[in-house]
Each structure stands twice: as structure tokens, then as C-alpha cells.
Residue, then its C-alpha position, 0 to 999 in steps of 0.5 A: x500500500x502507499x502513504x495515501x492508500x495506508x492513510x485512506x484506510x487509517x481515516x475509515x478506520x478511526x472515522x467507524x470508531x468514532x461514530x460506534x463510540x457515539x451510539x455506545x455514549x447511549x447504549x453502553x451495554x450493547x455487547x454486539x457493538x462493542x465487540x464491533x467497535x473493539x474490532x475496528x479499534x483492533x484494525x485501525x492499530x494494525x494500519x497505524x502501526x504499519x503507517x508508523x513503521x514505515x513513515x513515522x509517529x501520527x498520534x496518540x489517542x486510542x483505545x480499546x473499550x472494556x469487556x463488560x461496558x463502555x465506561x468511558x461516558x462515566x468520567x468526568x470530562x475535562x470540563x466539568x467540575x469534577x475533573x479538576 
């Protein structure tokens, strides 16, 4: 693959994994969906970690959701009072 074609893909990925993470922010006990959505987190590492082998670092934000439930909508979020 290209520079273009491996950045293509990284993009659909991370484009899928935002969108699932947007339901899961309202149906966080949807097994089906969070195994989806770990699936497309999973794919998008394996082209990241190509695209960074091969042309260096692109960022830093990702992650794989837990097994059980998608907590991540259960923190307080940087601007809300409970954070700081």
C-alpha cells in the first residue's frame, strides 16, 4: 500500500470508531457493538502501526473499550467540575 492508500484506510478506520463510540455514549451495554467497535479499534492499530513503521509517529489517542461496558461516558470530562 502507499502513504495515501495506508492513510485512506487509517481515516475509515478511526472515522467507524468514532461514530460506534457515539451510539455506545447511549447504549453502553450493547455487547454486539462493542465487540464491533473493539474490532475496528483492533484494525485501525494494525494500519497505524504499519503507517508508523514505515513513515513515522501520527498520534496518540486510542483505545480499546472494556469487556463488560463502555465506561468511558462515566468520567468526568475535562470540563466539568469534577475533573479538576
Amino acid at each position: 500500500m502507499t502513504r495515501d492508500e495506508l492513510l485512506n484506510e487509517l481515516m475509515e478506520l478511526d472515522f467507524m470508531a468514532v461514530d460506534i463510540a457515539l451510539y455506545l455514549n447511549t447504549h453502553p451495554d450493547d455487547m454486539e457493538t462493542i465487540e464491533e467497535y473493539n474490532k475496528v479499534i483492533r484494525a485501525a492499530d494494525v494500519v497505524r502501526e504499519k503507517y508508523e513503521t514505515m513513515y513515522g509517529p501520527l498520534c496518540s489517542f486510542r483505545s480499546v473499550s472494556g469487556k463488560e461496558k463502555f465506561d468511558w461516558i462515566d468520567d468526568p470530562w475535562p470540563w466539568q467540575k469534577a475533573f479538576n
